[in-house]
Backbone as CSV, one residue per row, in Angstrom:
resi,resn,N_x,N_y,N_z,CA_x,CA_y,CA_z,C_x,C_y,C_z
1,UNK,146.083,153.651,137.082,146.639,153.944,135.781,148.021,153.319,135.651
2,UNK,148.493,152.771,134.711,149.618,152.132,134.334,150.390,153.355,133.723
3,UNK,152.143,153.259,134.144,153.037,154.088,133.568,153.250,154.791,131.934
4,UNK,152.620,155.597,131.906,152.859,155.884,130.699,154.247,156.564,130.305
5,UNK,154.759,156.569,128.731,155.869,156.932,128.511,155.969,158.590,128.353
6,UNK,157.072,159.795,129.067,157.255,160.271,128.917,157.785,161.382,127.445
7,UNK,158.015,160.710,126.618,158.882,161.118,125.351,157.675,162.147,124.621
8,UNK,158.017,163.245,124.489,156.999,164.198,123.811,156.633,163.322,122.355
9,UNK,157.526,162.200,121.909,156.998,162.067,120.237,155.947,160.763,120.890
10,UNK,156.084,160.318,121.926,154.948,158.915,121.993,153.665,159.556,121.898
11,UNK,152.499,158.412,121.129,151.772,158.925,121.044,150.796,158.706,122.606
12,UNK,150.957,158.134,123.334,150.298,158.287,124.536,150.458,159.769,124.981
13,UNK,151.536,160.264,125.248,152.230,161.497,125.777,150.770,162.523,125.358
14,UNK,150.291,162.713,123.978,149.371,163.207,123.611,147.413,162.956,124.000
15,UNK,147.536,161.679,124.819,146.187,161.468,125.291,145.939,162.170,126.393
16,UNK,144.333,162.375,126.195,143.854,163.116,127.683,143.639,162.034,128.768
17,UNK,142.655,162.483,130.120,142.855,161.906,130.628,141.682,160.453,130.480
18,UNK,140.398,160.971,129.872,139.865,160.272,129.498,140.237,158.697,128.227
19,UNK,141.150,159.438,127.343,141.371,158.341,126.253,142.669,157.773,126.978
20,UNK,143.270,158.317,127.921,144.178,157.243,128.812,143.381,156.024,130.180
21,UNK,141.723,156.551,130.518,141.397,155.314,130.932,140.986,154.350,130.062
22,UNK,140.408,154.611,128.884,139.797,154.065,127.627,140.746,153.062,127.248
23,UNK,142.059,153.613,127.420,143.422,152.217,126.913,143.584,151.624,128.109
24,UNK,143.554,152.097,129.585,143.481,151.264,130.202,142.087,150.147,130.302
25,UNK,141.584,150.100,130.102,140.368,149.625,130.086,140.384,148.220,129.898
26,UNK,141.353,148.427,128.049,140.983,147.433,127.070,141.906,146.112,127.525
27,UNK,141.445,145.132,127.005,141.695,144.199,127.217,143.234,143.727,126.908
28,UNK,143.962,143.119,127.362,145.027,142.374,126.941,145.456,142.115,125.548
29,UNK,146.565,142.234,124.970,146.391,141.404,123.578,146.146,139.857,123.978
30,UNK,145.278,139.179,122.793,145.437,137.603,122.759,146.759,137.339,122.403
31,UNK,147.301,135.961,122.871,148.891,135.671,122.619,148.535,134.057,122.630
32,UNK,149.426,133.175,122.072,149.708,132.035,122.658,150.708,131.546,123.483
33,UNK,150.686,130.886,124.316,151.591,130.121,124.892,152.556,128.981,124.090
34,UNK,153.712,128.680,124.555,154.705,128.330,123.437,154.543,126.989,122.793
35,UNK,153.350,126.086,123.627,153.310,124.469,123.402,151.444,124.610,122.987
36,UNK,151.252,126.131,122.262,149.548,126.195,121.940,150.129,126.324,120.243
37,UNK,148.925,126.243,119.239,149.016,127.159,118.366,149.120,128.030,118.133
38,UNK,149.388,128.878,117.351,149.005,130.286,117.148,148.215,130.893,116.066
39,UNK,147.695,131.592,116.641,146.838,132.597,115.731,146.515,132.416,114.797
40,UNK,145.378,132.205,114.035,145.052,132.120,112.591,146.011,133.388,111.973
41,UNK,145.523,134.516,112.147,146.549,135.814,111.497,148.011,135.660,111.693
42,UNK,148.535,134.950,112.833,149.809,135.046,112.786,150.193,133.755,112.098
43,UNK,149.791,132.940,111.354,150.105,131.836,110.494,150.388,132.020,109.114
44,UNK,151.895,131.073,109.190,152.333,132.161,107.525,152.329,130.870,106.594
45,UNK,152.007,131.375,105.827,151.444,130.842,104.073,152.929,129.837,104.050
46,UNK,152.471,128.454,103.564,153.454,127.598,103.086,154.905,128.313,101.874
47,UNK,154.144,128.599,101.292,154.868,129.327,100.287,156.188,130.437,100.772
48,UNK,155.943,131.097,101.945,156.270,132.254,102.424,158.073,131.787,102.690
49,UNK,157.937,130.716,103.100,159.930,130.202,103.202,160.573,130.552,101.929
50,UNK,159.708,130.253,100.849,160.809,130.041,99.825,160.458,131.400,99.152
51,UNK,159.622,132.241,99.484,159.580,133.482,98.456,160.128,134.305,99.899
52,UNK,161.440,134.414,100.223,162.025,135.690,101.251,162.762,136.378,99.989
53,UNK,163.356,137.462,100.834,163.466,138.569,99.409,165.278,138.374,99.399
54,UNK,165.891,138.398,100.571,167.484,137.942,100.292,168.171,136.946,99.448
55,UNK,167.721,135.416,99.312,168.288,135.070,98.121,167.948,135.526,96.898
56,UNK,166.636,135.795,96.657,166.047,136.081,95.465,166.470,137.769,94.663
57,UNK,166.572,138.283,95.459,167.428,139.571,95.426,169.236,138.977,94.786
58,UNK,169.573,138.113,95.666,171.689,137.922,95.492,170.680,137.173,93.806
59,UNK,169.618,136.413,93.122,169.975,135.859,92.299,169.530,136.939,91.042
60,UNK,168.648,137.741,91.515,168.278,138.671,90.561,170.026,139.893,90.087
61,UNK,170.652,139.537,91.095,171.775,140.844,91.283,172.549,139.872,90.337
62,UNK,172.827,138.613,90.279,173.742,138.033,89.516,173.468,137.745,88.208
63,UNK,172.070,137.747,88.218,171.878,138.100,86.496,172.018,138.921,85.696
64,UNK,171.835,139.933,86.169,172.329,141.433,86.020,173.446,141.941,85.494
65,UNK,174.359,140.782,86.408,175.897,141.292,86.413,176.225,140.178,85.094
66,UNK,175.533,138.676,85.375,175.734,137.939,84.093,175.454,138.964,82.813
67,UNK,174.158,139.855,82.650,174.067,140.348,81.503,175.160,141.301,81.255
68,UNK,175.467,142.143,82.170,177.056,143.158,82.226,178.161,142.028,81.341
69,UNK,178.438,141.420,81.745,179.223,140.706,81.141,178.873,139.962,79.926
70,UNK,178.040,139.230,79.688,177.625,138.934,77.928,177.547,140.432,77.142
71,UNK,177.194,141.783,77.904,177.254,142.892,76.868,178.598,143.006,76.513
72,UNK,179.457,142.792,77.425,181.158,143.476,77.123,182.099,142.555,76.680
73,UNK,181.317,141.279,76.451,182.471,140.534,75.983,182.483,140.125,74.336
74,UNK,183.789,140.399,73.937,183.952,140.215,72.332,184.126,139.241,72.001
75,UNK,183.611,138.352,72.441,183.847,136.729,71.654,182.265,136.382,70.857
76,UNK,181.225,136.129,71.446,180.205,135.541,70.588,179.299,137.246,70.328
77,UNK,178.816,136.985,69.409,177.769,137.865,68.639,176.493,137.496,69.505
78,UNK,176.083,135.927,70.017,174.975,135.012,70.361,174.873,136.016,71.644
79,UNK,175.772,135.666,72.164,175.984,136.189,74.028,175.251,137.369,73.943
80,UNK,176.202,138.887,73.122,175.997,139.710,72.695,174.507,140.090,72.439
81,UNK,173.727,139.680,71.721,172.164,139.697,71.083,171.227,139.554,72.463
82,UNK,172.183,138.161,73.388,170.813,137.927,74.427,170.943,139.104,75.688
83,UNK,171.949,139.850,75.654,172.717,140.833,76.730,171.328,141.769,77.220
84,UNK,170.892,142.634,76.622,170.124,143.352,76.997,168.478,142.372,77.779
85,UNK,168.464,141.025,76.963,167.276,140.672,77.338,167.146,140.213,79.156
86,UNK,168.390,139.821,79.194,168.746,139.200,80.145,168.786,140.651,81.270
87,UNK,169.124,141.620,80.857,169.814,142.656,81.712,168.527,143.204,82.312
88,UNK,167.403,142.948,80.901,166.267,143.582,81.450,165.107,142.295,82.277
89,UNK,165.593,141.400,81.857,165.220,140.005,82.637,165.305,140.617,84.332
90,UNK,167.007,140.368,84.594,167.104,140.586,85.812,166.957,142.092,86.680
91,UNK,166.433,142.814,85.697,166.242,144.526,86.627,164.771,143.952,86.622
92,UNK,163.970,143.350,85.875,161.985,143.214,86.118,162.510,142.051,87.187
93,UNK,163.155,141.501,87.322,163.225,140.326,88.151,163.282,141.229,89.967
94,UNK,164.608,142.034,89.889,164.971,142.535,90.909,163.593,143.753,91.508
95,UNK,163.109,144.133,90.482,161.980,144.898,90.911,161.070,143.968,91.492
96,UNK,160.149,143.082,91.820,159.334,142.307,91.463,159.846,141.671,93.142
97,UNK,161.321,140.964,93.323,161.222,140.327,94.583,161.730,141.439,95.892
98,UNK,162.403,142.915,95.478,162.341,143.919,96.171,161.102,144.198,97.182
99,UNK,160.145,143.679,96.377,158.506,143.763,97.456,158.558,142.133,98.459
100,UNK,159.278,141.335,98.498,159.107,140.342,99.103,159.318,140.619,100.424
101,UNK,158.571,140.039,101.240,158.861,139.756,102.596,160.418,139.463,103.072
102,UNK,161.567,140.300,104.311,162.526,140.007,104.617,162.592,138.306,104.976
């Protein structure tokens, strides 16, 4: 039998003795080596670089703050009118890349 962890919250701590040979049993995870491919499942979507959620988040936050500011400023009426669209532009915006991958 291989060391299992002591900590009352692990969930091993809770196996008998039977479902602790059952994990010993099983096989290895598959892995690659560093000069192999990897994994169909561990292969990430082309797309996946450019949709991370940190810039897209700082650009959704600055629209936001752009609309804060076209609401409060007394110079154009124009600015003024597009304020809310924009404000609600960048809160559906900020909702939307909040689900993105770190």
């Amino acid at each position: 039998m291989t060391d299992r962890p002591v900590s009352p919250y692990s969930i091993d701590a809770t196996m008998d003795p039977a479902q602790e040979r059952a994990a010993d049993a099983l096989p290895a995870p598959p892995h690659a080596a560093m000069d192999e491919r990897p994994l169909a499942q561990y292969e990430v979507h082309p797309a996946a670089r450019y949709f991370r959620r940190g810039p897209w988040e700082n650009a959704a936050t600055i629209i936001i703050a752009l609309g804060v500011i076209m609401l409060m400023q007394p110079f154009s009426m124009f600015l003024y009118g597009w304020s809310f669209a924009t404000l609600l532009f960048g809160t559906a915006m900020f909702l939307v890349v909040s689900h993105f991958v770190d």
